[in-house]
C-alpha positions as CSV (number, residue, x, y, z in Angstrom):
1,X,-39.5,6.9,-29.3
2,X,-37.3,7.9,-26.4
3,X,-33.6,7.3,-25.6
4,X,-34.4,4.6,-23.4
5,X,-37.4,3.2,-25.6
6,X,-34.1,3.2,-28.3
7,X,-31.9,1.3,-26.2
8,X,-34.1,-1.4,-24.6
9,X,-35.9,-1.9,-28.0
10,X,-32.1,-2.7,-29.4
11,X,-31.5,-5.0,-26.6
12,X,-35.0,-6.5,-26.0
13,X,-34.8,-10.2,-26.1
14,X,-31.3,-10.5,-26.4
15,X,-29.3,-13.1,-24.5
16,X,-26.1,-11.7,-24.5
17,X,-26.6,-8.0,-25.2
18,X,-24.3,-8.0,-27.7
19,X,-24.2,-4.3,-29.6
20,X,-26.6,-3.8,-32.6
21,X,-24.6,-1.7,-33.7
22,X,-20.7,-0.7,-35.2
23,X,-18.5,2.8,-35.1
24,X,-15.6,1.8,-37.3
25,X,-13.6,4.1,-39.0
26,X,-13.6,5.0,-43.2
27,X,-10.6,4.3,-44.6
28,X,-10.3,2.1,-47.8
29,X,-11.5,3.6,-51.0
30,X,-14.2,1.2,-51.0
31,X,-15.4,1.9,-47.7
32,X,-15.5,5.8,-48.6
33,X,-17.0,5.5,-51.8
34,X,-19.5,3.6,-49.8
35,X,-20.0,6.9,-47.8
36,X,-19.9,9.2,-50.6
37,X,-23.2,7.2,-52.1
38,X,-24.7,7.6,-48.3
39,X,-24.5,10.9,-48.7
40,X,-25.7,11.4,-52.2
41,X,-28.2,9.1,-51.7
42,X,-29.3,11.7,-48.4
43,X,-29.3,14.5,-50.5
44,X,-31.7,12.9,-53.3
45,X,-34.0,12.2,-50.7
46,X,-34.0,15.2,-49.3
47,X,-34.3,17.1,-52.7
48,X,-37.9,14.8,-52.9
49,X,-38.8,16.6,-49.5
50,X,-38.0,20.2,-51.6
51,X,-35.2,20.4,-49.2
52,X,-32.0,21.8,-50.3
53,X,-29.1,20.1,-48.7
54,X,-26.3,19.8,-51.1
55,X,-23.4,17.2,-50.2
56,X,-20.8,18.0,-52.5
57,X,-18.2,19.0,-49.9
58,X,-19.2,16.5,-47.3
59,X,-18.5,13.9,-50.3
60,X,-15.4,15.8,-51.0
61,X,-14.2,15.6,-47.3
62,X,-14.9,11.4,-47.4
63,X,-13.4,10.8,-50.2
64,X,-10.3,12.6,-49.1
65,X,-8.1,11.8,-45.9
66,X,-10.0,13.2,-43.3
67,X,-10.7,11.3,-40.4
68,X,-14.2,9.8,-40.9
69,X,-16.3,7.1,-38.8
70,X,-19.7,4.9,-40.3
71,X,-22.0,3.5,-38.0
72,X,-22.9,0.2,-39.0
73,X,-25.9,-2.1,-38.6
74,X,-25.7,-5.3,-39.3
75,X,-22.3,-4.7,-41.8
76,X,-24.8,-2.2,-43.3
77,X,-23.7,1.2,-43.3
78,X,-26.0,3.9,-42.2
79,X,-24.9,6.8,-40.9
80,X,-21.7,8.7,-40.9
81,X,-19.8,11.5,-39.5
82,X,-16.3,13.3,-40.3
83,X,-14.2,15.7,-38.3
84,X,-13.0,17.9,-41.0
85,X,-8.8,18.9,-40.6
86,X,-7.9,21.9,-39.2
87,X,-11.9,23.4,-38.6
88,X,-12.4,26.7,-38.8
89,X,-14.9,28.1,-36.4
90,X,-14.1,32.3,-36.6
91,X,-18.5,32.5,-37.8
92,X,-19.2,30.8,-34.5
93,X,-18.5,33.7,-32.2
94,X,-18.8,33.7,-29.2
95,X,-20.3,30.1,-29.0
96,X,-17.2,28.9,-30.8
97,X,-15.0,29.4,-27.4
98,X,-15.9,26.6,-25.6
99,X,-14.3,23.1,-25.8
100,X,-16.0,21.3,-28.8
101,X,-15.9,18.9,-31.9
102,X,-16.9,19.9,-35.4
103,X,-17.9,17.3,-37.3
104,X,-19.9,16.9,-40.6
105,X,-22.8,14.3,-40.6
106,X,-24.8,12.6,-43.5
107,X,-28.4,14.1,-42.5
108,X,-31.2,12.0,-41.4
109,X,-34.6,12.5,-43.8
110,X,-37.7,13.8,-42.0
111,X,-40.4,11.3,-42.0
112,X,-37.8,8.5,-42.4
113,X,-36.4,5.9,-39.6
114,X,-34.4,8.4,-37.1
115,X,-32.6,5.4,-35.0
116,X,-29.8,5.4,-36.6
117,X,-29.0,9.3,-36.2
118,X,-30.6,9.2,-32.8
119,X,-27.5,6.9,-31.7
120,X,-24.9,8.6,-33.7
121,X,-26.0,11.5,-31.7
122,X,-26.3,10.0,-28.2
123,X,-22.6,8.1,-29.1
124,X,-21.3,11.7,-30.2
125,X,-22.7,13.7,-27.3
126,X,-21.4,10.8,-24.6
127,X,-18.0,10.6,-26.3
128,X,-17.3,14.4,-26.6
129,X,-17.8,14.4,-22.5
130,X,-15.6,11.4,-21.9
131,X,-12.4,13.2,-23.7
132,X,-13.7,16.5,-21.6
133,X,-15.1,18.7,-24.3
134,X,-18.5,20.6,-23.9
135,X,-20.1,20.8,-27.4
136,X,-20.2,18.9,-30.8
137,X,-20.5,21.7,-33.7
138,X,-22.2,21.2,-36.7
139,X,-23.0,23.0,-40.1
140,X,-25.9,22.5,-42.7
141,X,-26.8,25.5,-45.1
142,X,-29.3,27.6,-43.5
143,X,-33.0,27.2,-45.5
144,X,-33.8,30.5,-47.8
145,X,-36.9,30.5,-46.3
146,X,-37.7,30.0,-42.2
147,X,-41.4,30.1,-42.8
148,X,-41.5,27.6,-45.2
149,X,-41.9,24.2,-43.9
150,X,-40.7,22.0,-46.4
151,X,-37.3,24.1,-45.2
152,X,-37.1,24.2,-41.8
153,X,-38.3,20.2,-41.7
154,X,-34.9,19.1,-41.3
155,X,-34.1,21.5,-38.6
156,X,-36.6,20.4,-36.8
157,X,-35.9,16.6,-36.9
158,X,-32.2,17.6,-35.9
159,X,-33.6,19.6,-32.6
160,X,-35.7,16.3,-32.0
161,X,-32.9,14.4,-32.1
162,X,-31.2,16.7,-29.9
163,X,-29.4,19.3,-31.7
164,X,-30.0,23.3,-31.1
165,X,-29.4,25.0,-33.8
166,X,-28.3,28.6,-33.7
167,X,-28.8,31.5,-36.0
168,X,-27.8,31.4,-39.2
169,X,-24.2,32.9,-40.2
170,X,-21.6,33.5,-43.4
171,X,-18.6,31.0,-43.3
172,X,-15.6,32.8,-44.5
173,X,-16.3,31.3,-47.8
174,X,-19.4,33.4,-48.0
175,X,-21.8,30.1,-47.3
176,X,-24.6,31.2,-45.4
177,X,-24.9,28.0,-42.8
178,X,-27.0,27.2,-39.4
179,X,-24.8,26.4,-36.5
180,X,-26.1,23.3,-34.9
181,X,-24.7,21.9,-31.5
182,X,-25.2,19.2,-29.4
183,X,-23.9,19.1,-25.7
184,X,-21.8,16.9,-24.6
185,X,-23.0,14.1,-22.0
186,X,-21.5,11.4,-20.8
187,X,-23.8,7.8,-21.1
188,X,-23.4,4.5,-20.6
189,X,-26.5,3.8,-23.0
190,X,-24.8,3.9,-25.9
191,X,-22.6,1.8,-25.3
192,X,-25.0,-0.9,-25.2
193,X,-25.9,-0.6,-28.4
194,X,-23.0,0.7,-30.2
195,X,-19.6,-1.2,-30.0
196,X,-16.5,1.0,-31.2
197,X,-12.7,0.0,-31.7
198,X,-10.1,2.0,-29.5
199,X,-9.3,3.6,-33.2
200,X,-12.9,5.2,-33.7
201,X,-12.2,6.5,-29.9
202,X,-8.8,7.6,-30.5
203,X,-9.6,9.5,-34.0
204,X,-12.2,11.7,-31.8
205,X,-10.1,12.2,-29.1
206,X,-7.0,13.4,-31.4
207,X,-9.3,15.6,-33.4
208,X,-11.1,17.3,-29.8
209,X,-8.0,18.5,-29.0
């Protein structure tokens, strides 16, 4: 299904074309433990696929104070991101120099529904353009394996969804990672199917800075 095959499926029918969707920031304990079992949950699924994709520090990073955002559906959360404080982007080279965002997402599962992380993405690439940055940076541990499919299946469902992933590199804390980034373009698709409160806006704007 395409971006706009997304949208006007979201909208189809509708009246008043009210959003299908919510960005509202994670802040209450119970709305990040609510993350934290996203994520696990992710992980699990993904450990079925014989994919390694291990959450502990995304889960760390929810359940602490950095600034995180949940897309909801219907009051049901499913999907979330977080801009992790003070990022540290040194392993990025050279693509590191440009204007960009990192953030940290719970990962969609190959074979699975991919709306929901298709309009995270479209949301995140429109946003980063409208506060005038020129990438969204992201991190997943780089498979052992590139031939093996079972490993590079979630790569592959990112770069459908519109992420490029770079070759792998060592974070300074000796994790061996695939950079992943997503250009920044400015839409007015999702908007139609995502609402977001100034806060959510502000939070990404602070942390693009």
């Amino acid at each position: 299904m395409g971006t706009a095959d997304t949208i006007d499926g979201l909208t189809a029918g509708r009246h008043n074309p009210r959003p299908a969707y919510e960005m509202l920031p994670i802040s209450t304990g119970a709305s990040r433990a609510e993350a934290a079992a996203l994520a696990q949950d992710a992980a699990l699924r993904l450990a079925e696929q014989h994919i390694n994709h291990p959450t502990s520090h995304l889960m760390d990073l929810i359940r602490s104070q950095a600034d995180t955002l949940g897309l909801y559906e219907d009051g049901i959360l499913v999907g979330c991101l977080v801009v992790p404080p003070d990022p540290d982007v040194r392993h990025w080279g050279a693509e590191g120099h440009a204007p960009g965002l990192l953030v940290s997402l719970v990962p969609p599962v190959p074979g699975e529904d991919t709306q929901g992380g298709r309009l995270l993405t479209l949301w995140l690439a429109d946003q980063a353009a409208r506060i005038g940055l020129e990438w969204v940076r992201w991190e997943i541990m780089a498979p052992a394996d590139a031939t093996n499919a079972a490993s590079t299946s979630l790569t592959n469902t990112l770069h459908d969804l519109g992420w490029e992933n770079l070759p792998p590199v060592r974070r300074p804390d000796g994790e061996r990672v695939t950079r992943l980034r997503l250009r920044a373009e400015a839409r007015d698709a999702p908007a139609v199917a995502i609402s977001a409160p100034d806060a959510a806006l502000r939070m990404l704007a602070v942390s693009g800075r």
